[in-house]
C-alpha positions in Angstrom: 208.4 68.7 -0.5 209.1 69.3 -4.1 208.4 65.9 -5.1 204.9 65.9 -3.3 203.6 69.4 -5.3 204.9 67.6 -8.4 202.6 64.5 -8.1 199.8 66.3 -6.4 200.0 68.7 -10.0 200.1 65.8 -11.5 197.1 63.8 -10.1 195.2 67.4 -10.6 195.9 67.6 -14.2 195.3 64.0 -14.9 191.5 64.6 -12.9 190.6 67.3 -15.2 191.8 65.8 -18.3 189.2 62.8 -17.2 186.5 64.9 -16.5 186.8 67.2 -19.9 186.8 63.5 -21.6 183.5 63.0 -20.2 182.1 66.0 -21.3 183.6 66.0 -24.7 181.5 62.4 -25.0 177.7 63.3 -23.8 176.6 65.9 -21.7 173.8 62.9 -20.6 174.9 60.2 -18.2 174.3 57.4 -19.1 171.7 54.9 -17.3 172.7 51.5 -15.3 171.5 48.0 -17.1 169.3 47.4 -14.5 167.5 50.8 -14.6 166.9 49.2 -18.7 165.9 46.2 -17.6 163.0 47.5 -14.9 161.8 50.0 -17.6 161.4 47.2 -19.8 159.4 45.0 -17.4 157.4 47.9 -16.7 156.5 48.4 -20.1 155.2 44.5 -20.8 153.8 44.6 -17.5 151.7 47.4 -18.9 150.9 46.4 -22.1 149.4 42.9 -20.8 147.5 44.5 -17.9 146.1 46.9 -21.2 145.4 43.8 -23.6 143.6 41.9 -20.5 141.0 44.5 -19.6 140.3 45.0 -23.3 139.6 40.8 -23.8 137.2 41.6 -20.9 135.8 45.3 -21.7 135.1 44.5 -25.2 133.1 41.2 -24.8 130.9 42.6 -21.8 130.3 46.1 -24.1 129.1 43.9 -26.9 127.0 41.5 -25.3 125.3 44.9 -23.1 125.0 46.5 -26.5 123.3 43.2 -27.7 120.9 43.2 -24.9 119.8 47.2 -24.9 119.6 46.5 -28.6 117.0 43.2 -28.5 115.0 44.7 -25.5 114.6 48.4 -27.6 113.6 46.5 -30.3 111.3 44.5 -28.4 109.8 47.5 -26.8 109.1 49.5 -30.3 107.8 46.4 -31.8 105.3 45.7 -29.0 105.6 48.2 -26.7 103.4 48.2 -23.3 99.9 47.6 -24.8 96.8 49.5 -23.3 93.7 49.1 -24.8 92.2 52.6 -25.2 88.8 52.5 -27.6 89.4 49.3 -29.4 93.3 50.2 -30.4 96.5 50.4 -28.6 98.4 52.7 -27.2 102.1 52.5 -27.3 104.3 54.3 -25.0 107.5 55.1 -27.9 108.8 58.2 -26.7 112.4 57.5 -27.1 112.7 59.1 -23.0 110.3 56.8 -21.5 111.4 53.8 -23.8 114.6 54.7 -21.9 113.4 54.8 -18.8 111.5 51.7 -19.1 114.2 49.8 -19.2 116.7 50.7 -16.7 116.7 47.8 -14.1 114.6 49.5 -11.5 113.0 46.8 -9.7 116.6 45.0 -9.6 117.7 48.5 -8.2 114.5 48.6 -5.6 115.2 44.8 -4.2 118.8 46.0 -3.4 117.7 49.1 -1.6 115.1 47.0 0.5 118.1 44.9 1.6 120.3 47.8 2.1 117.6 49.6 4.1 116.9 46.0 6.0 120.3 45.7 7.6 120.6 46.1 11.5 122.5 49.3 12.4 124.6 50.1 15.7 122.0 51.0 18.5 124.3 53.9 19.1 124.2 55.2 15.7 121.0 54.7 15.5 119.1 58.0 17.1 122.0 60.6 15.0 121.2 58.9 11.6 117.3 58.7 11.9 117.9 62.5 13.1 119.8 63.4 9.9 117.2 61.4 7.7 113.9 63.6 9.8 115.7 66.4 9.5 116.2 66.2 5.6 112.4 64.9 4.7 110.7 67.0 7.3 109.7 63.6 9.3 107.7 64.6 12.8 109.7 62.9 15.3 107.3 64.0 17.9 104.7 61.4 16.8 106.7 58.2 17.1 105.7 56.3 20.0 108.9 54.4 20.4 112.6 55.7 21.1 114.6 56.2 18.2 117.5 53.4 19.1 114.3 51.0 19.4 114.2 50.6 15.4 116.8 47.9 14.5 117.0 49.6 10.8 115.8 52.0 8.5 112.3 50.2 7.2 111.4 49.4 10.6 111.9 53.5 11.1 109.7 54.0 7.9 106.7 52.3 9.1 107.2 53.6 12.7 104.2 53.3 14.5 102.6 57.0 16.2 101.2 57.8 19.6 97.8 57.2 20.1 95.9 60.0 19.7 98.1 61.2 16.7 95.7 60.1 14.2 92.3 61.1 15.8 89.5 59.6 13.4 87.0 62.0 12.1 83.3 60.6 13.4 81.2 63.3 11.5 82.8 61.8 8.2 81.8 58.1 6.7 84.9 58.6 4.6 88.1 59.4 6.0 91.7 60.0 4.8 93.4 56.2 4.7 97.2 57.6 4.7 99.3 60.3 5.5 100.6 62.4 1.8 100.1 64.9 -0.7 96.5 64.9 -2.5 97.1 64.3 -6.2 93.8 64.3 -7.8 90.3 63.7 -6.4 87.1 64.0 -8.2 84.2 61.8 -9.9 85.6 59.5 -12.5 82.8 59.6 -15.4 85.4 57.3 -18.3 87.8 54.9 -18.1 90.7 57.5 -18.9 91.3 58.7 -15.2 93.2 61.3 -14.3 96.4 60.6 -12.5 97.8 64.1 -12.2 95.6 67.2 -13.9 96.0 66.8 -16.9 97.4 63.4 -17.4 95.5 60.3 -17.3 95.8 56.3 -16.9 93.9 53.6 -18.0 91.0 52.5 -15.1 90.5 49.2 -16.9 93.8 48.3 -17.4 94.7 49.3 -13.5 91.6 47.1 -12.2 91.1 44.3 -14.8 88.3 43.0 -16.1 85.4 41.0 -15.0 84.8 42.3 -12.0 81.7 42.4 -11.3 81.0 38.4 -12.5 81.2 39.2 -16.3 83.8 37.1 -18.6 86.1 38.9 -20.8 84.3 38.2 -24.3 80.5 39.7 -22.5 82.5 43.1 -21.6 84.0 43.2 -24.7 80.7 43.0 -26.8 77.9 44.2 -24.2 79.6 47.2 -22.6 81.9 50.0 -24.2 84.9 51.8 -21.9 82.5 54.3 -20.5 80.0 51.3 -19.5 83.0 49.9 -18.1 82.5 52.2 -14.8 78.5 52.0 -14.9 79.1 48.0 -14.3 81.3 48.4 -11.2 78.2 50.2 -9.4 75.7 48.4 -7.1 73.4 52.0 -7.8 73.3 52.9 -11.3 71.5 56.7 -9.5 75.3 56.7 -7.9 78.9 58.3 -9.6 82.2 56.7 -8.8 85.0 59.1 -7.6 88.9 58.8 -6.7 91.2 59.9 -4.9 95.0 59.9 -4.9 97.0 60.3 -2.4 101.3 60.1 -2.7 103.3 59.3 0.5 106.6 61.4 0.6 109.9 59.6 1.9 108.9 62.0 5.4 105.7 60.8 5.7 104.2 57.9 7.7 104.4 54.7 5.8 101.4 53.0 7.2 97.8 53.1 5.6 94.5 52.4 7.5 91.1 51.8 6.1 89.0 54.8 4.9 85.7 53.3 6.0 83.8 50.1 7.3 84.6 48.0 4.5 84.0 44.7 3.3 86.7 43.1 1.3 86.0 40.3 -1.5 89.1 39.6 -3.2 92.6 40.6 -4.2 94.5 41.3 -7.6 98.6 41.4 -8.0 99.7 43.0 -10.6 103.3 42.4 -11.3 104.5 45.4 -13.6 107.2 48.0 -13.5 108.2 50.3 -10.4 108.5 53.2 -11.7 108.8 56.7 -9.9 105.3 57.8 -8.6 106.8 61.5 -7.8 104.1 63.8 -8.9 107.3 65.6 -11.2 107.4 61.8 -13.2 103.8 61.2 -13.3 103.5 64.5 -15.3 105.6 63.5 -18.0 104.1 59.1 -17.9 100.8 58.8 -18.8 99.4 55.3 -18.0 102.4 54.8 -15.1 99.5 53.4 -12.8 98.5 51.1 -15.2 102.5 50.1 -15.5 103.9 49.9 -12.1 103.3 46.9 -9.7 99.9 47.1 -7.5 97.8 45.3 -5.2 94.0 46.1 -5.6 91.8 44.9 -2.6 88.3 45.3 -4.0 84.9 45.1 -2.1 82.2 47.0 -0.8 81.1 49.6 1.4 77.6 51.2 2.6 78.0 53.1 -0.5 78.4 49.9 -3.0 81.6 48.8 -4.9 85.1 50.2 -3.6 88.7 49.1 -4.8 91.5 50.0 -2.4 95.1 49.8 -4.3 98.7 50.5 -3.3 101.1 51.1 -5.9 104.4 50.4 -5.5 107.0 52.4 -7.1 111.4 53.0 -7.8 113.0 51.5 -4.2 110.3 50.6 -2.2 111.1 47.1 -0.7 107.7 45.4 -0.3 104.1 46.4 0.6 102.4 44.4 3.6 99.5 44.2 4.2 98.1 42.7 7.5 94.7 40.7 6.2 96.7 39.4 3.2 99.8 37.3 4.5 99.8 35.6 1.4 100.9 38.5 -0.1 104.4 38.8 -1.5 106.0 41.8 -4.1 109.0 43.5 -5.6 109.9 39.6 -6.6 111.3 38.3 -9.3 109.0 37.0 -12.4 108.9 35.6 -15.2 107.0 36.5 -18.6 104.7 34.1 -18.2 103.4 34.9 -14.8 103.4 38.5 -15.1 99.8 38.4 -15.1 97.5 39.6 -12.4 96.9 37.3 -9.8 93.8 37.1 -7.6 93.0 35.8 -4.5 90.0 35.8 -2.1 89.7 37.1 1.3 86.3 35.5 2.4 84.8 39.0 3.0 86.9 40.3 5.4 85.4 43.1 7.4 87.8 45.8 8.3 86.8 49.0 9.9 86.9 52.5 9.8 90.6 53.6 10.7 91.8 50.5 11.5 95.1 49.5 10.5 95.5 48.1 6.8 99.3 47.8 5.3 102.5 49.5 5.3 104.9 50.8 2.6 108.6 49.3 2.6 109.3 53.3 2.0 106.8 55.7 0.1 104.8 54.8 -2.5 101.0 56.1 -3.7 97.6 54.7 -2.3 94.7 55.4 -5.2 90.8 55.2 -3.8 88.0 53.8 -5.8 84.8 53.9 -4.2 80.7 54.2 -5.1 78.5 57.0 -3.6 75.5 59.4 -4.4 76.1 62.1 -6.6 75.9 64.9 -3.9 78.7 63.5 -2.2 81.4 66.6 -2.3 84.8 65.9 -1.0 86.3 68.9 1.5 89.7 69.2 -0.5 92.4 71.3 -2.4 94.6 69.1 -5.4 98.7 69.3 -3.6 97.0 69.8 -0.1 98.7 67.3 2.6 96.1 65.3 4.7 96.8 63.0 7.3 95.2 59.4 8.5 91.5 60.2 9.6 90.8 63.6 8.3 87.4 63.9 7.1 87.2 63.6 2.9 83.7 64.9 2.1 81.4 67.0 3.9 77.5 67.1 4.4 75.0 67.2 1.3 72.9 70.6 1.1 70.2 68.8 1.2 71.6 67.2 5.1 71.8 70.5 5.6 68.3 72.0 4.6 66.9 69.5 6.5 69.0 70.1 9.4 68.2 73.8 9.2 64.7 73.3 8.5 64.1 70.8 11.5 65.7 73.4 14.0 63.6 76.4 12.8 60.5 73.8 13.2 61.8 73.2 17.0 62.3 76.9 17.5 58.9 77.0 16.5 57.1 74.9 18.2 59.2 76.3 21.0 57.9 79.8 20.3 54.2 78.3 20.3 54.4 76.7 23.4 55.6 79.7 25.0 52.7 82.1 23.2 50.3 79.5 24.6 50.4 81.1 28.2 50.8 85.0 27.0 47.0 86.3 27.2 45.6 86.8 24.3 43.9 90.5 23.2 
């Protein structure tokens, strides 16, 4: 027994001698060679994963930096040239210089393939919900069932019911699309007023020649305000305009605004640029910038040009005469000119259906007519398809009044005939 309590002391004292060794050296254990040799891997691991982003970050910054440099060089060199009284005018605002050159219409052909993909037929009637719900869309129009649109552009130019769109009869012009008035008015210049107060170029936005002139007989027989006298078949008439922006709620299809006889058709390849009425205030000459297909012709009251202007994500605009027609494509410098193309005088009719926007866009109406004509509208009023534009002449109306106090008339003398005279 005494032997045991002897070694057990012993063992005791020999454990505590140990441990105060161990503290007397570091108060910090000390770490495994392996724990040294992960750490270390780690660490070179790191620093190669660091050096091989940077041998890619740094070329792809420089050669970006190269590109934005060359193309805002280009742009204040040249700039986007509108010719306004003989000189140009260069858009070199350092915000729309900017703005000009994000990749927009890259950005607007990956939308329309985005918004071109088939979606679940069960998803189908909770997401085109949401969507109504959020732009203030009228569900109660569509003709279809909401799981019958495969995607969301086919939802977009959903066609209606039909008498949604009744056609005003007492009206030879009608409202060709569904939107927000912009501006309407006579256009007496070339410098037409896309918003109040802001103006684009109408030269620029129809091209020249129109009316069977060359380039080089505008240019030295007629000045920019002769420019609109030559597009009329009635020099006693006035040309007018309207503007009319389709909302991302509205209904994306466009009819005719009147009997119409179409000649020909000009592409414009250009920019797509926002149309929202909050850009257009601050982008003077955007019409004149953005991609457009004007349809010109005639109508009972002479020359007419119908244009839809494309604009930031709309996939395409269709138009059912035209199948020859193709946008939002890619193009190259030397074919960014306008293109033309006849369409043997199609006759299209009041309200029928003309085109559709692969989501919203602006529709701008060009058309001849007497100088009493007086359109029945408010600027930022919404309108829909068929609504009546302009309303009767006072003179219509004199005569109207005067030919029913000459019935009542010869109504009242017809009935004095049998009174007995005194």
């Amino acid at each position: 027994m005494i032997r045991n309590n002897v070694r057990r002391l012993e063992i005791m004292d020999l454990l505590i001698r140990e441990y105060q060794y161990c503290c007397s050296l570091s108060r910090v254990p000390k770490c495994p060679t392996f724990v040294k040799r992960s750490v270390s891997s780690v660490s070179v691991r790191f620093v190669k994963n660091i050096s091989r982003r940077w041998r890619l970050v740094v070329p792809t910054g420089i050669g970006f930096s190269l590109l934005a440099g060359t193309q805002w060089n280009y742009l204040h060199q040249y700039g986007y040239r509108i010719d306004i009284d003989d000189g140009p005018e260069l858009l070199n605002d350092v915000m729309v210089t900017c703005y000009c050159c994000l990749p927009l219409r890259t950005t607007s052909r990956i939308w329309g393939w985005l918004t071109s993909i088939e979606l679940p037929v069960s998803l189908r009637p909770t997401l085109y919900g949401f969507y109504a719900n959020i732009f203030h869309a009228d569900l109660d129009e569509v003709e279809l069932d909401l799981s019958a649109f495969p995607n969301l552009v086919e939802f977009f130019v959903r066609k209606l019911k039909h008498n949604a769109r009744p056609i005003a009869q007492n009206a030879n012009m009608i409202s060709p699309a569904d939107g927000k008035v912009l501006y309407f008015g006579p256009v007496s210049s070339c410098r037409v007023e896309q918003v109040k107060g802001v103006t684009y170029d109408l030269r620029q936005f129809l091209g020249d020649h129109l009316n069977d002139l060359t380039l080089n007989e505008i240019t030295k027989k007629t000045t920019q305000d002769d420019y609109v006298k030559s597009l009329l078949k009635n020099p006693d008439n006035r040309l007018y305009q309207l503007i009319v922006y389709l909302a991302p709620g509205d209904y994306h299809r466009f009819h005719s605004p009147t009997d119409m006889i179409i000649k020909f058709r000009r592409h414009f390849p250009g920019k797509l640029l926002s149309v929202n009425p909050k850009v257009l205030k601050f982008m003077p000459n955007l019409f004149s910038l953005n991609e457009r297909v004007v349809y010109v012709g005639e109508w009972t009251g002479g020359f007419m040009a119908y244009a839809a202007v494309g604009a930031t994500n709309v996939g395409s605009i269709r138009v059912y005469c035209d199948k020859e027609l193709t946008t939002n494509t890619v193009h190259w410098p030397e074919s960014a000119h306008w293109k033309e193309a006849s369409l043997d005088n199609a006759h299209i009719a009041k309200g029928e259906l003309f085109g559709e926007f692969r989501l919203g866009s602006t529709i701008v109406l060009l058309f001849e007519a007497p100088r009493d004509f007086q359109f029945s509208l408010q600027i930022g009023q919404t309108i829909k398809v068929g609504q009546a534009l302009n309303t009767f002449s006072s003179k219509e109306s004199d005569k109207k009044l005067e030919r029913q106090h000459l019935i009542i008339n010869v109504a009242q003398d017809w009935r004095d005939i049998w009174k007995p005279r005194l």
